[in-house]
C-alpha positions in Angstrom: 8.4 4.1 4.6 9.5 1.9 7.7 8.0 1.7 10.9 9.5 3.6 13.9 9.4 0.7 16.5 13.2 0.4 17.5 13.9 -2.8 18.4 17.3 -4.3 20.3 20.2 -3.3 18.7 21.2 -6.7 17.2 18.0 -7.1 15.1 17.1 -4.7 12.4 13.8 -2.1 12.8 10.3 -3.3 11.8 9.5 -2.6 8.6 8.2 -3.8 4.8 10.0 -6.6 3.7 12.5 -7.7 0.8 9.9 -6.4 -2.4 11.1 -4.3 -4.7 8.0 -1.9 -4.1 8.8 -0.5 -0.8 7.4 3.2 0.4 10.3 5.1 1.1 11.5 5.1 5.0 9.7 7.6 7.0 11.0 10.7 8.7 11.6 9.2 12.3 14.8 7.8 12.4 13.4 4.2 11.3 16.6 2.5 10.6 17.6 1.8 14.1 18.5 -1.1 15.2 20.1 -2.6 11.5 21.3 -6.3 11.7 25.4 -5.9 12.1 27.7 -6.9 9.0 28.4 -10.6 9.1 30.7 -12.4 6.8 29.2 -14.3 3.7 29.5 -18.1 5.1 27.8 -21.1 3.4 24.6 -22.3 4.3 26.3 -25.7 6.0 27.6 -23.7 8.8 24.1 -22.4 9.6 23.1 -24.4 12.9 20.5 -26.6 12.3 17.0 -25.7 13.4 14.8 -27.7 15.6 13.4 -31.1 14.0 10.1 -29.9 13.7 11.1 -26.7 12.0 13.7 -28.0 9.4 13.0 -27.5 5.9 11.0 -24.6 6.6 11.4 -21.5 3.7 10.1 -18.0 4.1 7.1 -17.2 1.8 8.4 -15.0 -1.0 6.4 -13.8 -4.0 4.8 -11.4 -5.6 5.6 -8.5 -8.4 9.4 -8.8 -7.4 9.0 -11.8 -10.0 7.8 -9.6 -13.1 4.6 -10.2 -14.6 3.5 -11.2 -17.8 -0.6 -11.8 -17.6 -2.8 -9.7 -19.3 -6.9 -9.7 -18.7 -7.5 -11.5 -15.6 -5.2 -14.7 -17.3 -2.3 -15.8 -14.7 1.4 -15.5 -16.1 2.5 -18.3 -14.1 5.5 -20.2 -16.3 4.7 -23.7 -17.5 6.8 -26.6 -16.6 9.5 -27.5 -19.3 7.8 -29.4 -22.3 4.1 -27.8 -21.5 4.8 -23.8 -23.2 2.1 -22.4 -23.6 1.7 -19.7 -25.9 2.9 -16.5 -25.8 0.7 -14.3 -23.9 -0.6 -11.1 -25.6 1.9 -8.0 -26.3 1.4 -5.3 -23.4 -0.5 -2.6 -23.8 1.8 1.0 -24.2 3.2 2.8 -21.8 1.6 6.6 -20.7 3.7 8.9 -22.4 6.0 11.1 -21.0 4.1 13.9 -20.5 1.5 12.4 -18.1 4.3 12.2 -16.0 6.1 16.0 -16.0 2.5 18.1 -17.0 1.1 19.9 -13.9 -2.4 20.2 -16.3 -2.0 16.2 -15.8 -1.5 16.4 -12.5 -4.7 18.9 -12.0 -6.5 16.3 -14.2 -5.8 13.8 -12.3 -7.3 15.7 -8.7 -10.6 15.5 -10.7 -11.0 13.1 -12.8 -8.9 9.9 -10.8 -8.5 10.4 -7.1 -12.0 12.1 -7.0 -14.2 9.4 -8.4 -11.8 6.2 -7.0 -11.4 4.5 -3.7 -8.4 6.2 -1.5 -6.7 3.9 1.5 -7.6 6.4 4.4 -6.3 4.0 7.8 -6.8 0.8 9.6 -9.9 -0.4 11.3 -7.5 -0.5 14.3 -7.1 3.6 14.1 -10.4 3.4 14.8 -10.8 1.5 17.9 -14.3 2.6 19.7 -17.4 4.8 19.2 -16.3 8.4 18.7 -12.7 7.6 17.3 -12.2 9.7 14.3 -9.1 10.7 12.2 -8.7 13.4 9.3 -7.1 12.1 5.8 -6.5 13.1 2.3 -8.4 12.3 -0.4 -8.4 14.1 -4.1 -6.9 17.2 -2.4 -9.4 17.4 0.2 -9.5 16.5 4.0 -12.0 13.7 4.9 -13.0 12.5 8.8 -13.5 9.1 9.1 -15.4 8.9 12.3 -16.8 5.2 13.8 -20.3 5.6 14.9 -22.3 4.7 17.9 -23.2 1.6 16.4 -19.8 0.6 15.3 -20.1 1.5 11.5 -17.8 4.0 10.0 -18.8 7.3 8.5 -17.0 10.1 6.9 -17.5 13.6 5.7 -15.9 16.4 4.5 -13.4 17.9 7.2 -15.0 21.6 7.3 -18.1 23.3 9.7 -20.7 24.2 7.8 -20.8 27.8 9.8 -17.3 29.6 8.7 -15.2 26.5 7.2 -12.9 25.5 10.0 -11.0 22.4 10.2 -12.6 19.9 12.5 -10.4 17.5 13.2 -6.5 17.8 13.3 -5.4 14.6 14.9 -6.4 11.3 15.3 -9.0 11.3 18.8 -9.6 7.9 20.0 -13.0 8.6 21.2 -16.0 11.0 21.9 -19.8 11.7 22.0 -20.1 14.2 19.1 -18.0 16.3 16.4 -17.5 19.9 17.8 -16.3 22.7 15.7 -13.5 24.4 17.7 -14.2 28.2 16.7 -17.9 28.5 17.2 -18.9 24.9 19.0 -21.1 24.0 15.9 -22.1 20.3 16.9 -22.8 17.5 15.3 -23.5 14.0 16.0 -20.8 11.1 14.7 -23.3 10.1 11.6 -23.2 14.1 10.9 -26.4 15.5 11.7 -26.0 18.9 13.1 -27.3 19.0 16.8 -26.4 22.4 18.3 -25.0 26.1 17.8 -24.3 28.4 20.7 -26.8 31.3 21.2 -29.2 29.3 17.7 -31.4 31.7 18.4 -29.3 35.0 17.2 -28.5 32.8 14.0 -31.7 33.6 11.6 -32.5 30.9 8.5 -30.7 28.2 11.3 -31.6 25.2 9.4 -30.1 22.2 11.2 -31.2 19.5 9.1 -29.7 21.2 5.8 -26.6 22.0 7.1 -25.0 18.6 8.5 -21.4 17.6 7.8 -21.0 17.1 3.2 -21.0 13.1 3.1 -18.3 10.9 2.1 -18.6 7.5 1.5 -16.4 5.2 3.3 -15.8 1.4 3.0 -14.1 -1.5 5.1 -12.3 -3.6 3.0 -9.8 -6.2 4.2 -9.7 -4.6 7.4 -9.0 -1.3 5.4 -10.9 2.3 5.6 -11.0 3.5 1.7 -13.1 6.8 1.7 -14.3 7.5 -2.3 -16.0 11.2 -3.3 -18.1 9.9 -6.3 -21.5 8.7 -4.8 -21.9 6.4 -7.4 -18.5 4.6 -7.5 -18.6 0.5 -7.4 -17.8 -0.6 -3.7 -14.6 -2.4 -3.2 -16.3 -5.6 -1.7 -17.9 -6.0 -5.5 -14.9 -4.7 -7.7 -12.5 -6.5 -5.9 -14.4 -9.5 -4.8 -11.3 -11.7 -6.4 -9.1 -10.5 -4.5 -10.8 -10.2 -1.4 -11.2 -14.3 -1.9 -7.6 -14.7 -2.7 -5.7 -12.7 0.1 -8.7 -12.0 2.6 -7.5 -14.5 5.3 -4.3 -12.3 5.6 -6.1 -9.6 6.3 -8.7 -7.9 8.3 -9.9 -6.1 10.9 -8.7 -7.5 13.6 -4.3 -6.8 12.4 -3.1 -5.1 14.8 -0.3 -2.5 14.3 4.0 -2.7 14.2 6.0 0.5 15.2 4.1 4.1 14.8 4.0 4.7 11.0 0.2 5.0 9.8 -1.3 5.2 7.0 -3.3 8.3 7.1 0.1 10.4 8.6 0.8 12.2 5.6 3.1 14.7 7.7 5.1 11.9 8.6 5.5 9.9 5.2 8.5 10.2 2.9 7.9 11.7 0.0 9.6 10.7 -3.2 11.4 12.5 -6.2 9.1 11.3 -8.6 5.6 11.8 -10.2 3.4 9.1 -8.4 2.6 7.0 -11.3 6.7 6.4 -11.5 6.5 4.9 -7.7 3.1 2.6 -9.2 5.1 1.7 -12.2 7.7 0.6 -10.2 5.7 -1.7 -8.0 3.5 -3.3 -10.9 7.1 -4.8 -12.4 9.5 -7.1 -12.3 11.9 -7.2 -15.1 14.2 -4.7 -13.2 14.7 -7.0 -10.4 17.8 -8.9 -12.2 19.3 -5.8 -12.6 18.7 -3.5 -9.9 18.1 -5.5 -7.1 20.6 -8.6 -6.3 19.1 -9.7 -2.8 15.2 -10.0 -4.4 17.0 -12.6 -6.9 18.7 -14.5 -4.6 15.5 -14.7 -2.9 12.9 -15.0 -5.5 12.3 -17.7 -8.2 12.3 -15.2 -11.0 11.2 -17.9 -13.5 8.2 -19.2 -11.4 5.3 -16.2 -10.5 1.6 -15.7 -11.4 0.2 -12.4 -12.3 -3.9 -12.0 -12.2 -4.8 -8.2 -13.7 -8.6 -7.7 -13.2 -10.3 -4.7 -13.9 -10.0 -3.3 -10.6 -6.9 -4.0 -9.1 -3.3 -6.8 -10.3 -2.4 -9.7 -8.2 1.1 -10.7 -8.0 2.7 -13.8 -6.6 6.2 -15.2 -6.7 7.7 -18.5 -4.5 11.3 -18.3 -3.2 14.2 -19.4 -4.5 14.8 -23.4 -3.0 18.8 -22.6 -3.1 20.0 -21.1 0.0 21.1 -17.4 -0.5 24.5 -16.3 -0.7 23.4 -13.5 1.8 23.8 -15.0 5.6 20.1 -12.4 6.2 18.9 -13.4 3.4 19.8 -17.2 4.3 18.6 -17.2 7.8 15.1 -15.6 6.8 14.8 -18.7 4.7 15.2 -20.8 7.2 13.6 -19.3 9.9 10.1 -17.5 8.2 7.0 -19.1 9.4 3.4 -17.8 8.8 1.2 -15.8 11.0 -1.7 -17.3 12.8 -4.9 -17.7 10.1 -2.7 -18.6 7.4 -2.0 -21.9 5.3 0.9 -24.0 5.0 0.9 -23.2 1.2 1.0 -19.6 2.2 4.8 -20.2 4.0 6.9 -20.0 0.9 5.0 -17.7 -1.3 4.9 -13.5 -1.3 2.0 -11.4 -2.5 1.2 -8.0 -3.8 -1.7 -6.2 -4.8 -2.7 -2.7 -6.3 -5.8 -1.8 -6.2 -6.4 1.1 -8.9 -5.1 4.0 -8.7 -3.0 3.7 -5.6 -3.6 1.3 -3.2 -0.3 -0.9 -2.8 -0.4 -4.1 -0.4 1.9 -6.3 0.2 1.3 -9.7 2.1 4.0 -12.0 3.4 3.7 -14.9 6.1 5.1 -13.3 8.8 3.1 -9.4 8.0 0.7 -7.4 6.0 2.4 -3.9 4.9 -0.5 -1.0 3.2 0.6 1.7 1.7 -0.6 4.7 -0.6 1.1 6.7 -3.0 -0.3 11.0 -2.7 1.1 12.9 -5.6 2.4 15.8 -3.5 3.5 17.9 -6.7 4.2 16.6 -10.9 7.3 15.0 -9.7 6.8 14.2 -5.8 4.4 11.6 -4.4 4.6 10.7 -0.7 4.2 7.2 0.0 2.4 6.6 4.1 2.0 3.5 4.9 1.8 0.9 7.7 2.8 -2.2 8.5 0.3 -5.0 10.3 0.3 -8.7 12.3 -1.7 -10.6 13.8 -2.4 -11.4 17.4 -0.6 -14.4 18.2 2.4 -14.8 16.3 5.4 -16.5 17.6 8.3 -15.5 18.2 10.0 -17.5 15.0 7.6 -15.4 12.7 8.4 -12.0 14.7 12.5 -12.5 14.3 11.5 -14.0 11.0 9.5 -10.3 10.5 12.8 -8.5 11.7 15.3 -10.1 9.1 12.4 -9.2 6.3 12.5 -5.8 7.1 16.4 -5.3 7.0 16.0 -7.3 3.4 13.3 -4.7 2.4 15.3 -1.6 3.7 18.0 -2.6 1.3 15.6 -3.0 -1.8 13.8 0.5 -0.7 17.0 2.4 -1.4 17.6 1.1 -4.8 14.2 2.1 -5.8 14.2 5.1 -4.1 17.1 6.0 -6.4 15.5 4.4 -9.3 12.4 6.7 -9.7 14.2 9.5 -9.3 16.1 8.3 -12.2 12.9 7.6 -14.0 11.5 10.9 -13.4 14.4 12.9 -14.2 14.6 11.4 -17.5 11.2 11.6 -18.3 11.7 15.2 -18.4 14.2 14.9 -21.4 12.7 16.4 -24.6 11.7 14.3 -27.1 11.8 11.6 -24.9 8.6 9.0 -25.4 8.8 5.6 -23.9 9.5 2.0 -26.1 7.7 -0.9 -26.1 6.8 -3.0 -22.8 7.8 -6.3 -21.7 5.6 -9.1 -21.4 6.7 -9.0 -17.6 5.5 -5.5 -17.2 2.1 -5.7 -18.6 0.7 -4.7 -15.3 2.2 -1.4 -16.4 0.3 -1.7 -19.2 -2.7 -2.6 -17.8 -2.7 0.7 -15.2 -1.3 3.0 -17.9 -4.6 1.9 -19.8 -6.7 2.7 -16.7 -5.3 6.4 -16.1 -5.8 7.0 -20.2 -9.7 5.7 -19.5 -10.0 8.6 -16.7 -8.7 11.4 -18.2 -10.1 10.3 -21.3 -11.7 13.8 -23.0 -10.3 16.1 -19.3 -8.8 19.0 -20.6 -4.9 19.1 -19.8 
């Protein structure tokens, strides 16, 4: 998924950068504006940068470097003479079938996306009392809708009179929720308030038949929405990583190009079972293989991996050795951070997943969110946006630009490669071997999706 905003025709589009866990481009002709071919030159002929910029490398880490942590340990690499031991064996991979059974799939609506937190939008898609937007969640429709008093609320996306569809597109602002058939009304918290001719309506009950509740929950800046009642909030479950990554995030990014999270119509959608696209993004050891540009870029040897309960926590530094690659090269040399982050944040790349679906991805010079909606057994559609922050120079914007051509590149080799995945699955018999130690995040989330469906009938 890339964004839409089409910049001059000598830099490439906004978009994710250089990870090998990109969404899939979306459906609005985001590839505009690609860098030109250039010959492969050595880094010598490069000109030099300003004095008080040389030296400067672009931030690059994150599951693109493999993992190999299990628990909450780190899988950072010792130096040379200080080996630890080995870490733990992996846990096994979800067989095949959780990946081709549609009674899996159906599972899954209930007993997974139901009772877990779903990335809905941006704080920013909510800008002012009133704003509201509709967005999936466990094969429902959810309004998230900011209140008079600037909190967020959501509910179910159906009247209570006849069951029509109250919200269709994002609305920036407004007093009250009105039902467009009738003109049921309800406040923005989801009290009903008014029904034409109430009087002709016997057994009217107003306060019984207010808007079903969802819950809803800010977290990095981020609108989650979650149909369980009881579910653990984010701000306790993922407390770690809110302390890790929180200064890159927030409520107050503001939006690059038109992609959005909660456009669904928009988003690509995949040839593969979602948990394929997850896999993909929780692992590294395919990097040396399937994607050249990431290992010219990455230090393959030198990442981290925290796995907590809730959510896995990748970083990776880049590679001290100019690339071979004159884009790769040049975003070396010319990535800088956004405003609000460290110096030690400048040459490192982060992911996260939070479970089941959540996929973020923080660099120096942008924050990309994404989700990953199974759409069918083998189809998942991957929305997602990408964010900065108010402020940022123009180094870290051109630095942005060069990411995103580096991460187009790596999207279309996984793109192919979980359609290869899926379509093998399917191959009878087939069950998968043992993990590697770098993809015991897989592990780790094929544990968590045999917890949920644990005793569902599929």
């Amino acid at each position: 998924m890339r964004t839409s905003d089409t910049p001059p025709a000598t830099a490439p589009a906004e978009s994710a950068t250089g990870s090998s866990r990109r969404p899939a481009p979306g459906a609005s002709g985001d590839r505009t504006g690609t860098l030109p071919a250039a010959p492969e030159t050595p880094a010598a002929t490069l000109p030099p940068l300003p004095q008080d910029d040389t030296g400067l490398r672009a931030s690059a880490a994150g599951n693109g470097a493999g993992a190999s942590a299990t628990g909450t340990a780190t899988g950072a690499l010792a130096a040379p003479g200080n080996r630890p031991e080995a870490p733990a064996a992996p846990g096994p991979a979800l067989a095949a079938r959780y990946y081709t059974d549609p009674a899996v799939a159906e599972a899954e609506t209930r007993h997974l996306f139901a009772r877990s937190w779903q990335l809905v939008c941006h704080e920013s898609d909510l800008p002012g009392t009133g704003a509201r937007l509709a967005a999936a969640v466990a094969g429902q429709e959810v309004v998230v809708v900011r209140t008079e008093d600037g909190t967020l609320a959501g509910h179910l996306n159906v009247c209570r009179h006849r069951g029509t569809r109250l919200v269709t597109r994002p609305e920036p602002d407004g007093k009250a929720i009105r039902c467009p058939y009738h003109g049921w009304t309800y406040k923005l918290d989801g009290r009903l308030v008014g029904a034409p001719e109430a009087r002709q309506i016997p057994c009217l009950d107003k306060p019984r038949l207010g808007l079903f509740p969802v819950r809803v929950e800010s977290f990095l800046g981020f609108v989650f929405a979650n149909l369980d009642p009881d579910a653990t909030p984010l701000a306790e479950s993922c407390a770690g990583l809110a302390k890790a990554v929180g200064h890159y995030a927030g409520a107050d990014l503001v939006p690059v190009g038109r992609s959005r999270i909660h456009d669904l119509d928009s988003a690509e959608v995949q040839h593969a079972n979602w948990k394929v696209a997850v896999d993909n993004y929780l692992e590294g050891y395919h990097v040396p293989v399937a994607h050249p540009g990431l290992m010219r870029l990455l230090d393959y040897q030198r990442y981290t991996c925290e796995i907590d309960e809730a959510y896995a926590l990748f970083a990776s530094p880049l590679r001290d050795k100019p690339s071979s690659n004159w884009t790769e090269r040049l975003y070396q040399r010319l990535a800088a951070p956004m405003p609000g982050l460290a110096e030690a944040d400048r040459r490192v790349w982060r992911y996260a997943v939070i479970y089941p679906n959540t996929l973020i991805d923080f660099y120096p010079d942008h924050v990309l969110a994404w989700t990953a909606i199974p759409t069918a057994v083998d189809r998942v559609a991957v929305p997602g946006a990408f964010y900065t922050r108010r402020g940022t120079g123009l180094r870290t914007r051109i630095a942005r630009r060069l990411n995103v051509h580096i991460g187009w590149i790596t999207n279309d080799e996984d793109v192919e490669l979980v359609a290869r995945v899926q379509k093998g699955l399917t191959t009878p018999g087939f069950e998968p071997g043992p993990l590697s130690r770098r993809e015991a995040a897989v592990g780790w989330f094929a544990g968590r999706v045999r917890a949920d469906l644990d005793g569902a009938e599929h």
